[in-house]
C-alpha positions as a Markdown table, in Angstrom:
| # | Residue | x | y | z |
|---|---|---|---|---|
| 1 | Unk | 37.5 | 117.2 | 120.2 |
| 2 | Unk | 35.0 | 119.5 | 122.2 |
| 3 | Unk | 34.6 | 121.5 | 119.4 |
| 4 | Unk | 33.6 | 118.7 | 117.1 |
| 5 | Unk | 31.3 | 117.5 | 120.1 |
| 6 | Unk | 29.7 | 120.2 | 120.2 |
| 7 | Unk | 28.4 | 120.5 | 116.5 |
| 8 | Unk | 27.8 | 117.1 | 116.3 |
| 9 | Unk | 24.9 | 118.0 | 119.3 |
| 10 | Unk | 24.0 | 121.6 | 117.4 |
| 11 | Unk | 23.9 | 119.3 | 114.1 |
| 12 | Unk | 21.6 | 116.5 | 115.6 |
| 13 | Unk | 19.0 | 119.2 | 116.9 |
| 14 | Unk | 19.1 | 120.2 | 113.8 |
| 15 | Unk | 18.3 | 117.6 | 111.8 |
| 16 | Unk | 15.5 | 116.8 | 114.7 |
| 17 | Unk | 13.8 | 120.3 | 114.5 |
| 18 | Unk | 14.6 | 121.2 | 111.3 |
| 19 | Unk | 14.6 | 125.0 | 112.3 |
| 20 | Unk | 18.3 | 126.5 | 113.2 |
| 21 | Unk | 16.1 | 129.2 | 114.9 |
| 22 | Unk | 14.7 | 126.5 | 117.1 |
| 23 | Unk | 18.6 | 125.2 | 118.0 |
| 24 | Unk | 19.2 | 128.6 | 118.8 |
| 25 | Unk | 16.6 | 129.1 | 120.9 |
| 26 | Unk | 17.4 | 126.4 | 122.9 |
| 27 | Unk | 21.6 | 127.0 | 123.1 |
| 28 | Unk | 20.5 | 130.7 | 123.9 |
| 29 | Unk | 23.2 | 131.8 | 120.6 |
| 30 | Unk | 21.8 | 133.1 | 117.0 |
| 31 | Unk | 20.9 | 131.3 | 114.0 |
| 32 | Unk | 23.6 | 132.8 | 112.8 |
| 33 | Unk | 26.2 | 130.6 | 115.1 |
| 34 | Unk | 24.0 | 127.7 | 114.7 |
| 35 | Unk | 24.8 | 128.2 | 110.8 |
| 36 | Unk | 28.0 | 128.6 | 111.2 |
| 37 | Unk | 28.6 | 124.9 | 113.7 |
| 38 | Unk | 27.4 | 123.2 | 110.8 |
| 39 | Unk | 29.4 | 124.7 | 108.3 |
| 40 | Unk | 32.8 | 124.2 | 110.7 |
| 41 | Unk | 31.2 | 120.5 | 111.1 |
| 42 | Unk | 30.9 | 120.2 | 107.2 |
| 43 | Unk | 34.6 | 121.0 | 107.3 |
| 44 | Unk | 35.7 | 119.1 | 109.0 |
| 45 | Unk | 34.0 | 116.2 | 107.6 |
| 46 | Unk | 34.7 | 117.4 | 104.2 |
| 47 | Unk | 31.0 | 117.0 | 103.2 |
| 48 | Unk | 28.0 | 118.2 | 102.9 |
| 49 | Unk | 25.2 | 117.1 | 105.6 |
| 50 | Unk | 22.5 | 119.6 | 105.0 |
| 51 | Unk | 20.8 | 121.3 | 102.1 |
| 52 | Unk | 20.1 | 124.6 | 103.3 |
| 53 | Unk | 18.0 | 126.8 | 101.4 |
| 54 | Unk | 16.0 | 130.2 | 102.7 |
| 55 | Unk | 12.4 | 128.6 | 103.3 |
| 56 | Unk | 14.0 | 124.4 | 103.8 |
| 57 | Unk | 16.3 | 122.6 | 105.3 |
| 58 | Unk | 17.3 | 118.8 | 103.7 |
| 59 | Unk | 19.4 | 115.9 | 105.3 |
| 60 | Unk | 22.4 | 114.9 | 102.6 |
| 61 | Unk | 22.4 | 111.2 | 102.4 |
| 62 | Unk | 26.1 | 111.4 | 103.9 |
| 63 | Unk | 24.3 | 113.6 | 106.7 |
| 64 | Unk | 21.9 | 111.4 | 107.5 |
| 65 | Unk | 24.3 | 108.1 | 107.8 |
| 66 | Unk | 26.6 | 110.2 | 110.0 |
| 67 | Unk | 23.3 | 111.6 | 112.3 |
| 68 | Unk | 22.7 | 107.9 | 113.0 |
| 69 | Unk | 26.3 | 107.6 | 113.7 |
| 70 | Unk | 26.4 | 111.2 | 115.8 |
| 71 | Unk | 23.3 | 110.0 | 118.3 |
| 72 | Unk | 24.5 | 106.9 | 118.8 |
| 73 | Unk | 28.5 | 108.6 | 119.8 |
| 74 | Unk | 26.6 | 111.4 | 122.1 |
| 75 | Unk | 24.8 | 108.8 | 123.6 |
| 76 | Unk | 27.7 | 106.9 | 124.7 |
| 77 | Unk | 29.3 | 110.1 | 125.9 |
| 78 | Unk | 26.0 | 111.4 | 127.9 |
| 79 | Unk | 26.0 | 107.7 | 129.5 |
| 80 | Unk | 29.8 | 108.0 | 130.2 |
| 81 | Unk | 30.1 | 111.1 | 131.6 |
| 82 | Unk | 26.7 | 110.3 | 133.8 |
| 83 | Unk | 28.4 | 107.3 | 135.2 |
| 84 | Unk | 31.6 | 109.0 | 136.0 |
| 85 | Unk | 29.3 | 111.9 | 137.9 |
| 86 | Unk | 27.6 | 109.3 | 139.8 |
| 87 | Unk | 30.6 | 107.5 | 141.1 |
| 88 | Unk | 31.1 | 110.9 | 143.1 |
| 89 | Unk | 27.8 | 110.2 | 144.5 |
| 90 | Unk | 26.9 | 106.6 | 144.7 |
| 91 | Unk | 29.2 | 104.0 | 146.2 |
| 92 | Unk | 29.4 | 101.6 | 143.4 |
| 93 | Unk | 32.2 | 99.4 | 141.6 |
| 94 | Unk | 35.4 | 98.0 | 142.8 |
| 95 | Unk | 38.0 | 99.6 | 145.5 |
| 96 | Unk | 41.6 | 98.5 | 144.9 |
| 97 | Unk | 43.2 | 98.6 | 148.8 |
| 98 | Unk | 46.6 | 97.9 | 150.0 |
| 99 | Unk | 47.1 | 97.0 | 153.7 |
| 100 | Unk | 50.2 | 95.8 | 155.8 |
| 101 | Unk | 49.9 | 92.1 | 157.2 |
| 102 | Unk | 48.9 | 92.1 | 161.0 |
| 103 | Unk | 46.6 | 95.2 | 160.8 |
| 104 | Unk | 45.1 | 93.5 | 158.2 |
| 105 | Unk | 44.1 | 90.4 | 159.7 |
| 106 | Unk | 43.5 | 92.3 | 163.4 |
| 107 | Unk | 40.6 | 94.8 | 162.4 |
| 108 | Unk | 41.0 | 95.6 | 158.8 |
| 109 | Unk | 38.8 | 92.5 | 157.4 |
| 110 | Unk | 36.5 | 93.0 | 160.3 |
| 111 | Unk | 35.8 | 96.7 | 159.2 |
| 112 | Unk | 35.6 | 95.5 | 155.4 |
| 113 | Unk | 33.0 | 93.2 | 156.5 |
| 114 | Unk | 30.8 | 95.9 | 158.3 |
| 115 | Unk | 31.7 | 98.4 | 155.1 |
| 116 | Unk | 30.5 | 95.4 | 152.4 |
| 117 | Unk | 27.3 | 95.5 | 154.9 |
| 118 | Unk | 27.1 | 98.8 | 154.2 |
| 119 | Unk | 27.7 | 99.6 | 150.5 |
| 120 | Unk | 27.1 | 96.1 | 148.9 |
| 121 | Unk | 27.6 | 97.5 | 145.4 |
| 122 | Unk | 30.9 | 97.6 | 146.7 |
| 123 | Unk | 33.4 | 95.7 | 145.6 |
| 124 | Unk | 36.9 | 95.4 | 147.5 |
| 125 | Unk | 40.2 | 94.2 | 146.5 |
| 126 | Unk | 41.9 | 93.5 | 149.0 |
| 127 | Unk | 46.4 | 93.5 | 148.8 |
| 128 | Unk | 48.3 | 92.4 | 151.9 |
| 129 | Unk | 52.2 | 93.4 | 151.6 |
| 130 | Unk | 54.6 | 94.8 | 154.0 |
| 131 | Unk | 56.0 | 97.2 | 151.8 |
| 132 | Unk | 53.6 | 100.3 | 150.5 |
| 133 | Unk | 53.1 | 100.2 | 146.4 |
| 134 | Unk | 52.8 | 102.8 | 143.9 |
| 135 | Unk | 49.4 | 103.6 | 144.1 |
| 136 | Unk | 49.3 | 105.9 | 140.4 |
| 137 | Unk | 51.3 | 103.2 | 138.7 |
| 138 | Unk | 49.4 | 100.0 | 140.6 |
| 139 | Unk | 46.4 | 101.0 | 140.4 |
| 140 | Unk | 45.5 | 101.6 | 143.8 |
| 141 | Unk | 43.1 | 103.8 | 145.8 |
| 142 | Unk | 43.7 | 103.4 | 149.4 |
| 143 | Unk | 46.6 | 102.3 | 151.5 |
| 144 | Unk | 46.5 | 101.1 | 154.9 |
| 145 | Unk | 50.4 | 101.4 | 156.7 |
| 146 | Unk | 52.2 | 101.4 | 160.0 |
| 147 | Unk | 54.5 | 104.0 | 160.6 |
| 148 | Unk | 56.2 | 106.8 | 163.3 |
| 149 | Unk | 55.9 | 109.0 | 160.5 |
| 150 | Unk | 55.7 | 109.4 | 156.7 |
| 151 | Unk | 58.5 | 110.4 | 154.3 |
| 152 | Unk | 57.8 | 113.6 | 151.4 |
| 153 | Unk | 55.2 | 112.2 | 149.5 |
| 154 | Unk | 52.6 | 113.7 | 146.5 |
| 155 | Unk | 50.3 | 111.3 | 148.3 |
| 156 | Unk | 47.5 | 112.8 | 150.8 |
| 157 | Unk | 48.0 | 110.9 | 154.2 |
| 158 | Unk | 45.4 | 110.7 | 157.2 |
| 159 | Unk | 45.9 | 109.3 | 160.3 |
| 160 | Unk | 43.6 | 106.9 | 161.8 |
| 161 | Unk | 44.7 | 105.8 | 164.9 |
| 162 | Unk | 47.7 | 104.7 | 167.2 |
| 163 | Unk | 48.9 | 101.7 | 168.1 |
| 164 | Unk | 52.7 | 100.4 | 169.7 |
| 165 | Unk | 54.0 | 97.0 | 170.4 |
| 166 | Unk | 54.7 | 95.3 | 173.2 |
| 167 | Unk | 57.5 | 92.2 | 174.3 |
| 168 | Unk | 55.4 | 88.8 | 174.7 |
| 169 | Unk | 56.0 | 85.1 | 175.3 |
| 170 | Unk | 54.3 | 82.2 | 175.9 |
| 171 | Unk | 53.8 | 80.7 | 179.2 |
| 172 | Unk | 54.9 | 77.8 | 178.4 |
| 173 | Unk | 58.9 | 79.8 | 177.5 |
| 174 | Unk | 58.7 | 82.0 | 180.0 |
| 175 | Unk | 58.1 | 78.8 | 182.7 |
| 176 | Unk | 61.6 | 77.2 | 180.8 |
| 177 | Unk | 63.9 | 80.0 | 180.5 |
| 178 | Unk | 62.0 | 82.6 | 183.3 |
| 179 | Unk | 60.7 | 85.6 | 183.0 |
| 180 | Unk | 63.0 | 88.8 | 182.7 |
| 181 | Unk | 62.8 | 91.6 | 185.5 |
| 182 | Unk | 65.0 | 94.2 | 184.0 |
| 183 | Unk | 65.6 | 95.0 | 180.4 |
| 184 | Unk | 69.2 | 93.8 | 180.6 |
| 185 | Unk | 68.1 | 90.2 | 181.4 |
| 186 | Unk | 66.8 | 90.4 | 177.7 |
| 187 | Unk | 70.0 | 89.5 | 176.3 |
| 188 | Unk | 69.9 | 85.7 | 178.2 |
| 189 | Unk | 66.6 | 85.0 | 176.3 |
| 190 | Unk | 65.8 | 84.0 | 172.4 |
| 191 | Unk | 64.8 | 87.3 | 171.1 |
| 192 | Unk | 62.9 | 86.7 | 167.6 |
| 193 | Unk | 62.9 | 89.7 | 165.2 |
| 194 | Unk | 60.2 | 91.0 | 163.2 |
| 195 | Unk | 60.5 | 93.1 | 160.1 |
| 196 | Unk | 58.4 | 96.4 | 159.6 |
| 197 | Unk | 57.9 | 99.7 | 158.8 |
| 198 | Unk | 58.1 | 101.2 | 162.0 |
| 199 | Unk | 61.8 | 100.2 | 162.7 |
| 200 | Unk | 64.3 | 97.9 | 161.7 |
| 201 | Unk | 64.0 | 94.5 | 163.0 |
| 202 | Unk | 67.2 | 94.4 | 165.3 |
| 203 | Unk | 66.4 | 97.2 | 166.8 |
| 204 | Unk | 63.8 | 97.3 | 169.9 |
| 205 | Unk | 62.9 | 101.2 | 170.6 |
| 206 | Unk | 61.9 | 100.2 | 174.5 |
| 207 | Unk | 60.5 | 103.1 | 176.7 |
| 208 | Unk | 58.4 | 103.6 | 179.7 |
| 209 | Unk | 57.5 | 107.7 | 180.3 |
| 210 | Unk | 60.8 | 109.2 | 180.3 |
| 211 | Unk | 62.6 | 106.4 | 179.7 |
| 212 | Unk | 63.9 | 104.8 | 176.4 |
| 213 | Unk | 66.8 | 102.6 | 175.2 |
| 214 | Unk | 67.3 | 101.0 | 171.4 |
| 215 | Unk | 67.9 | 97.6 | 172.6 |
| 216 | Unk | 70.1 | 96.1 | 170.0 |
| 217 | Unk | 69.7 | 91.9 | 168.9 |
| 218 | Unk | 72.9 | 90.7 | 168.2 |
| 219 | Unk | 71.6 | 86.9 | 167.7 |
| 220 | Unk | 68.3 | 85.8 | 166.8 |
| 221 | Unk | 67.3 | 82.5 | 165.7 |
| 222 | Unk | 64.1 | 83.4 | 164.1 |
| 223 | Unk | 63.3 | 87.0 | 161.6 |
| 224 | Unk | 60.0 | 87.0 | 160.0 |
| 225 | Unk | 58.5 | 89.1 | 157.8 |
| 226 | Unk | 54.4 | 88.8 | 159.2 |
| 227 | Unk | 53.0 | 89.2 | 162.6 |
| 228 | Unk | 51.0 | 86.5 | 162.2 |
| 229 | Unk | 54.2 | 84.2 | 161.4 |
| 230 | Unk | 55.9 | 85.8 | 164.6 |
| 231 | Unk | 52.2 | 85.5 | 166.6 |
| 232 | Unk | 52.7 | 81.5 | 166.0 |
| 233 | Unk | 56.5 | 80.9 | 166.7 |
| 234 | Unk | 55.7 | 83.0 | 170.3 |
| 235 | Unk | 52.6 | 80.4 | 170.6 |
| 236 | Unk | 54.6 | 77.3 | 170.4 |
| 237 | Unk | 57.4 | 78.6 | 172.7 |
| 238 | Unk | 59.9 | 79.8 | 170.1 |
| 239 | Unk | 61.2 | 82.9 | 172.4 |
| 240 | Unk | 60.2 | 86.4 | 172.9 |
| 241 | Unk | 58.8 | 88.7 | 170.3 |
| 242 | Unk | 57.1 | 91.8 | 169.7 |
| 243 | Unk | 53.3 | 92.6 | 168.4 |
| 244 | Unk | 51.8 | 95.7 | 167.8 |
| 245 | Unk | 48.5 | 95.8 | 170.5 |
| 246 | Unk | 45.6 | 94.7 | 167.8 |
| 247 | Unk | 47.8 | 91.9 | 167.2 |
| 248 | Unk | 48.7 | 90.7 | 170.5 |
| 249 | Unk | 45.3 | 91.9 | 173.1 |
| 250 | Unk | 42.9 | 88.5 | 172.2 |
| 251 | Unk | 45.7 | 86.4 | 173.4 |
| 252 | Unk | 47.0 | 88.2 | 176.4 |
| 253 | Unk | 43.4 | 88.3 | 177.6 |
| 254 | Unk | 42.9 | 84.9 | 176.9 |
| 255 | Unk | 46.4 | 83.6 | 178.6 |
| 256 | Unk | 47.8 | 82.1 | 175.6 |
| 257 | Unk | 50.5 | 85.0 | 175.4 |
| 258 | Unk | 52.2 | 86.4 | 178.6 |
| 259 | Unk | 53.6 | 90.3 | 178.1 |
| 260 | Unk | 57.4 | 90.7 | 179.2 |
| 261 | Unk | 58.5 | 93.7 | 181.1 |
| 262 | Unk | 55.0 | 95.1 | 181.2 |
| 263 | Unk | 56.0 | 98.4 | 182.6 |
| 264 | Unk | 57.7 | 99.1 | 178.9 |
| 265 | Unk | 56.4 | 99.5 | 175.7 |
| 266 | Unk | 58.1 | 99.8 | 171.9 |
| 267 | Unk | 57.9 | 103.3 | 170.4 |
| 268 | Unk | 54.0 | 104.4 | 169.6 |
| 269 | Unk | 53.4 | 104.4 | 165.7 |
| 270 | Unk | 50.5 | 105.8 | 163.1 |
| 271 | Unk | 47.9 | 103.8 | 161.1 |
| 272 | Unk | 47.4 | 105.7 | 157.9 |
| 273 | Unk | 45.3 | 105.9 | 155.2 |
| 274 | Unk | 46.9 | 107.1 | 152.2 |
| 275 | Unk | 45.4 | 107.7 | 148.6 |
| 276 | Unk | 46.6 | 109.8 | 145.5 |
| 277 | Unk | 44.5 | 112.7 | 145.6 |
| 278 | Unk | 41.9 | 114.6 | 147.4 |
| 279 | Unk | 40.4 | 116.4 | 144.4 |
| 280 | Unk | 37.2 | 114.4 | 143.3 |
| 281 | Unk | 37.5 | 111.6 | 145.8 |
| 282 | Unk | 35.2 | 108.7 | 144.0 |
| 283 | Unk | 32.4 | 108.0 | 146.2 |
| 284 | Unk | 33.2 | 104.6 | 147.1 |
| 285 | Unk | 36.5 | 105.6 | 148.5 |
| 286 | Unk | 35.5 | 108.3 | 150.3 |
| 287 | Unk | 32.9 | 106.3 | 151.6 |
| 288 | Unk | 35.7 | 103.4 | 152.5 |
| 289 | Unk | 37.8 | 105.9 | 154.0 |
| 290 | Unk | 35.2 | 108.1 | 156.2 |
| 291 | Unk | 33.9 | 104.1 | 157.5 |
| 292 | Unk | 37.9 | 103.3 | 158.6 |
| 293 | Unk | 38.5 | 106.6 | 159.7 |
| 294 | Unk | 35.4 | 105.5 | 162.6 |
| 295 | Unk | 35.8 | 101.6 | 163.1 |
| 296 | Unk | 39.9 | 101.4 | 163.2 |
| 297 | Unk | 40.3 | 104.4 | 165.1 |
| 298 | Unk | 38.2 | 102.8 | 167.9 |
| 299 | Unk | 39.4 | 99.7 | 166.9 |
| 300 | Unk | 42.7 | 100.9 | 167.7 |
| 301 | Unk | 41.8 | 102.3 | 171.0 |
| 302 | Unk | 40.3 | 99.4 | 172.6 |
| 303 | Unk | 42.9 | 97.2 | 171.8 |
| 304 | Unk | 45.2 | 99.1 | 174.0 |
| 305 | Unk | 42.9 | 100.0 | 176.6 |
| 306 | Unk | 42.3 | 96.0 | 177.3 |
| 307 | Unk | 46.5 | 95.9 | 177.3 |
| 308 | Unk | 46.7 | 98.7 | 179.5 |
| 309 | Unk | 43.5 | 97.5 | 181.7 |
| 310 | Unk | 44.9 | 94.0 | 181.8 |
| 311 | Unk | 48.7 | 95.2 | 182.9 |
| 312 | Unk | 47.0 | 97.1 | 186.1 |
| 313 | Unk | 45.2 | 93.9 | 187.1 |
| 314 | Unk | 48.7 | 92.2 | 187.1 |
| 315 | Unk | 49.9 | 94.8 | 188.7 |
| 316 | Unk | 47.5 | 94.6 | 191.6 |
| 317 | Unk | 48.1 | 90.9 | 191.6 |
| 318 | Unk | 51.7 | 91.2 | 192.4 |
């Protein structure tokens, strides 16, 4: 195909300069070479396309329906291959991103919203499902997932932040069934479960510095899928439950939620991005990805310093 490519262009300038010298010239090969292309062309078509004789050149009425036909191809490859260059320079055209629910609704849209602001020629498509896809076969460029770490993967993973999850209720339970001191007075109260990467959904990975115990459900009435599903069962009283930080810091702050066992935390996880390949990263992903990288990271990060800051003022209090 590049071969045939290539005389078409030699066979074009020909036809426009009517010199093969000139062709040459401006390929920096001989005439000799330039003869030769449009003799290989000629074969290839199984035609003639030029009268050559040693003082004129002459366009064959097959040649000159097929250098119509040859301009118009080139020019569809020369536009082509500009627009594929470009997209390496100029965000433009549509980014297909998968995110886990809960991260998604916490400070992914916002930072979509500030990107869109950004690069309006943009356009994302936005996926929320717990479960990662194949990117290759799904078409996808960008993943967004929660996890304490990644398995083997021909995908390039960065991290973008750190995040963990922390026991809440809402006033309202914790005033009905009272408020647990020690870990072991988990096992009088409705524990709800919550599905997710980071660990299975019976399984509470509670620690506090050197301190850390799997705390196993045995009975729940309640296992969801979403935060924002668990977010409103803990709202209306439903039991205790776990959210990761970005999830759960608007409504500790604002009262609506009440952390349980504040001195403990569950076991810190990773926000990635992860995407294909690094080789030739499209410009509107890169772009996408360098804008995460800045806005969840300190997304991230102030979501548990107004946890952490809001557990030292209880902590005074008491």
């Amino acid at each position: 195909m590049a071969d045939i490519v290539s005389s078409m262009r030699i066979f074009v300038r020909v036809v426009e300069t009517s010199s093969f010298t000139a062709v040459a010239k401006e390929n920096n090969v001989t005439a000799a070479q330039v003869s030769r292309a449009v003799t290989a062309l000629e074969q290839q078509l199984r035609t003639v396309v030029l009268h050559r004789t040693t003082r004129h050149l002459s366009v064959t009425e097959p040649g000159g329906r097929f250098y119509e036909r040859a301009k118009a191809i080139l020019a569809a490859i020369d536009s082509a291959t500009d627009e594929a260059r470009s997209a390496g320079v100029s965000p433009t055209g549509k980014v297909r991103l998968h995110c886990a629910p809960g991260l998604a609704q916490s400070v992914v849209a916002a930072a979509l919203t500030s990107y869109r602001n950004a690069y309006p020629d943009v356009f994302v498509e936005l996926k929320i499902e717990q479960s990662m896809p194949n990117l290759v076969e799904e078409g996808y460029d960008l993943s967004l997932i929660s996890a304490t770490e990644l398995p083997d993967s021909v995908y390039v993973a960065q991290p973008l932040g750190a995040a963990y999850a922390v026991m809440v209720a809402s006033p309202d339970y914790l005033k009905r069934n009272g408020t647990p001191r020690t870990r072991d007075e988990l096992s009088a109260h409705t524990l709800l479960m919550l599905e997710s990467p980071v660990s299975p959904p019976d399984e509470w990975h509670i620690e506090s510095g050197a301190d850390a115990q799997i705390w196993k459900i045995s009975k729940s009435p309640l296992q969801v899928n979403v935060p924002d599903v668990m977010r409103a069962a803990l709202l209306q009283g439903a039991g205790i439950g776990t959210l990761a930080t970005y999830t759960a810091v608007d409504d500790l702050v604002d009262g609506k939620l009440v952390r349980v066992l504040p001195h403990y935390r569950l076991r810190p996880f990773t926000v990635f991005a992860v995407y294909p390949s690094r080789r030739y990263l499209d410009a509107k992903v890169r772009t996408l990805l360098e804008h995460l990288r800045s806005t969840l990271s300190s997304s991230l990060n102030n979501a548990i310093e107004r946890i952490e800051a809001l557990a030292r003022a209880d902590s005074l209090r008491t």
